[in-house]
N, C-alpha and C positions, 0 to 999 in steps of 0.2 A: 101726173097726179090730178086726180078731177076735185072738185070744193066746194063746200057747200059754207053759204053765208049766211047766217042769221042778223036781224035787227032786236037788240038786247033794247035800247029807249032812242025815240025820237023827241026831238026839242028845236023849235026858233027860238032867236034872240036877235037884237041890233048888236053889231061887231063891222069891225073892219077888216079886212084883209092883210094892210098896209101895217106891219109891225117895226118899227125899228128898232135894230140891236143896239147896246150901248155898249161901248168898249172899256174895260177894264181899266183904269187909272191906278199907273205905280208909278211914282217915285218922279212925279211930274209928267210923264209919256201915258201916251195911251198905248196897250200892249196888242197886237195883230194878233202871234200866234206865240208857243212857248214848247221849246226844245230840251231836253238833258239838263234840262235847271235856267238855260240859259233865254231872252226874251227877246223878239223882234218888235222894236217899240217905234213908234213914230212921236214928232213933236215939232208943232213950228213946220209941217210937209219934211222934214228929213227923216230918212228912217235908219234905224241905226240897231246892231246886236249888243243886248246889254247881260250881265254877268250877272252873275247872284247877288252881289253886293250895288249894283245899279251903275256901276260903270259899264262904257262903253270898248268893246271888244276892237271892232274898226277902228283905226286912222281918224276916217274920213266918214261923215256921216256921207249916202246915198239922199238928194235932194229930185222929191215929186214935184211936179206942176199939179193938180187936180188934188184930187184923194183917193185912197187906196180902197179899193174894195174886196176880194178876196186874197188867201198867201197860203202859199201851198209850201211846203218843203219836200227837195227829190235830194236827200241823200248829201249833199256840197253845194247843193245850188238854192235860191229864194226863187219862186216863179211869184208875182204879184199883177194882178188885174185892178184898173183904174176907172173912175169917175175924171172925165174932165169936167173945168167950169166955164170953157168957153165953146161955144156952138159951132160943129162944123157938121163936116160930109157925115160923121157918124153919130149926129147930134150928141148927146152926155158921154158918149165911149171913150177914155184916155186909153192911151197908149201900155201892154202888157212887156213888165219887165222882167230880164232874168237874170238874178246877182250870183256873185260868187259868194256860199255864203260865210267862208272863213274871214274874209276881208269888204265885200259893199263892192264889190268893181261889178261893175256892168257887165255884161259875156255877150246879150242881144236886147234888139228895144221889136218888140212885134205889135202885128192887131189881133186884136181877139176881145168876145165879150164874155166869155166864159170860159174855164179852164178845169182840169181834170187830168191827176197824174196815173203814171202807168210804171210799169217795171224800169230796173236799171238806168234810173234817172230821167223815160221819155217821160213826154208828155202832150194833151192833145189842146187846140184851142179850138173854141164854136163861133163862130161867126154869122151874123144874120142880118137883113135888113139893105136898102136901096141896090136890086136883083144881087144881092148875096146872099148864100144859105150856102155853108158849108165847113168843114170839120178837115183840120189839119192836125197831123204829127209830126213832131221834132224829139229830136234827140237834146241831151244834157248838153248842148252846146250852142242850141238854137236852131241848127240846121234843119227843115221840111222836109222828109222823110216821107209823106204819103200823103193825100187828100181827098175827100170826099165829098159830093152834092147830098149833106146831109145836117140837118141840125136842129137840136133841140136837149133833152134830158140826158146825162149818161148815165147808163147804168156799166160799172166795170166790174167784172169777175177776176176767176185765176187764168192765169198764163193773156194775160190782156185781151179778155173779149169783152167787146164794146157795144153791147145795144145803145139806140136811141130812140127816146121817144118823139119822135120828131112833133118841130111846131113851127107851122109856118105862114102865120097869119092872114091865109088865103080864105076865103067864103065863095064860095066852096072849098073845104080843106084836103091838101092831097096827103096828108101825112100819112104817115104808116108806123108801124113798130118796125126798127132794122136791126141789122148786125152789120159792124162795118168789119171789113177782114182787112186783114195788113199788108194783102195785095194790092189794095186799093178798091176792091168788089166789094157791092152792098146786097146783102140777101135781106130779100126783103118779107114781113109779115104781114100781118093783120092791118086794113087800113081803120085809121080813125076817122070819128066824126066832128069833134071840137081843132081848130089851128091853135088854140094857146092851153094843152092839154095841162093835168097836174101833175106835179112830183110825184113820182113814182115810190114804192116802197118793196122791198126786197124780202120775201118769205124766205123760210128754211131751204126749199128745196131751188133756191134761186129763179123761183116767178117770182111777177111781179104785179100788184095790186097798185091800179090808179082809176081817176073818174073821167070818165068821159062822158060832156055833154050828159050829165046826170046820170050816168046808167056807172056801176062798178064791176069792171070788167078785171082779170085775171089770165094771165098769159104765160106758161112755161120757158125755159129757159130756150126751146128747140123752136121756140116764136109758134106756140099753138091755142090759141086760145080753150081756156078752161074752164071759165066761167063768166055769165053777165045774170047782173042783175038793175035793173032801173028802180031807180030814188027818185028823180022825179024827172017829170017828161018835157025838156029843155029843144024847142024846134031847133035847128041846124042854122038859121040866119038870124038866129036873137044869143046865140052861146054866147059872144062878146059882152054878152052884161052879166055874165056869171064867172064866178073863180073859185074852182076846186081846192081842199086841201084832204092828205091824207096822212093820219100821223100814229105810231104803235102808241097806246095807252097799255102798258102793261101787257098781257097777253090777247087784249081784243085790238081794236081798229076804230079810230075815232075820225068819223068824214065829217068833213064843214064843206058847205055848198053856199057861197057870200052872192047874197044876187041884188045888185045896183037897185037905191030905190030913193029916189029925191028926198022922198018923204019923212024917210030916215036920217034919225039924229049924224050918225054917222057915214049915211050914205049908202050904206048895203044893209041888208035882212041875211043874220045867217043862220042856215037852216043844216041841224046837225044831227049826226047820228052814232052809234054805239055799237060794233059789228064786231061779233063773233064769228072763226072761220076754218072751221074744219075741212082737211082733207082724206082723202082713200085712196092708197095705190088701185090703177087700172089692173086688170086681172086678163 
């Protein structure tokens, strides 16, 4: 499908990039994520499954070192990714857990700084940093099952297909758009121009619209590129003082482009946009 983008209103503002979430407080815990009624709550670094009435489901509370950062649920199992507080080889990175989630037992303790599930319980982690770049799959039980020299954004479809946007903080950047296959092969797309690219956002026909180095590029599912349009003209060895975002506002597309400026109260100038985005089947 080919598309055409329109700019509905342009606007700066002073903003920041840097948002933090604040997590939901019940019943003394702060709550992670929430299942069939039932709640994955942490408190005091122990995380525990609590019931509708605010009891705890588990024995035994499950007890972190750091803090939890995301929590995925596959089906029987808790997968959760960490924040450490103490500095090592993978500086802030703590340790990715995977509970059993009827009872808090531990099943495996991995690394990973990102995570993203997939069918019948797998799931993949992304890894990056000190000559690491690379994308692992395990099964419901923790076992490694596949891996790849790949990493950055996933995007997952049906029957588990896996693009990435890759991002790999190299100047000059070799990233590219891929598809990792489950053989372990990586076909590979379109390369990028920015290593710390934006979240990706996922149309109807499953392209997908993100910013790169100022320009709003659009890619199909078969890794073809569909469209580019430049927002603003961001050289190749200054991209580091900029940071994309791209997000649905109802049925247009709302771009922020935050670009580093002392000057500012908050430290970035961000400069936004209002996109309308029609497509036409190829004929």
């Amino acid at each position: 499908m080919k598309y055409i983008c329109e700019i509905i209103e342009s606007s700066k503002s002073e903003g920041s990039p840097f948002v933090k979430t604040e997590l939901k407080e019940w019943n003394g815990y702060q709550v992670l994520a929430e299942t069939a009624g039932q709640k994955i709550a942490i408190k005091d670094n122990e995380i525990t499954l609590l019931n509708e009435q605010g009891l705890s489901i588990w024995v035994k509370p499950f007890k972190i070192e750091g803090s939890p950062n995301e929590v995925f649920l596959l089906k029987d199992r808790l997968l959760m990714t960490t924040y450490s507080k103490d500095y090592h080889a993978w500086g802030m990175l703590g340790p990715v857990f995977l509970l059993n989630l009827k009872d808090g037992a531990l099943v495996a303790k991995l690394v990973g700084e990102s995570a993203v599930t997939l069918s019948d319980g797998k799931f993949i982690l992304g890894l990056e940093g000190y000559n690491c770049f690379e994308t692992c799959l395990y099964d419901r039980d923790g076992k490694r099952l596949c891996e790849w020299r790949s990493y950055g954004h996933y995007i997952v479809g049906e029957n588990d297909d896996i693009r990435v946007l890759e991002k790999d903080r190299r100047i000059p950047t070799e990233s590219k758009l891929v598809r990792l296959k489950l053989d372990g092969e990586i076909e590979k797309g379109p390369r990028l121009n920015q290593s710390q690219i934006s979240t990706p956002m996922v149309l109807e026909d499953k392209s997908i619209i993100f910013i790169d180095c100022g320009v709003i590029r659009i890619v199909d599912v078969d890794l073809r590129e569909q469209y580019k349009q430049v927002l603003m003209n961001i050289p190749n060895n200054n991209s580091s003082l900029f940071i994309s975002d791209v997000q649905f506002k109802g049925e247009q597309v709302s771009i922020s482009i935050y670009e580093k400026n002392n000057k500012s109260s908050t430290g970035y100038v961000k400069h936004n946009w209002l996109v309308t985005i029609k497509g036409s089947i190829e004929l």
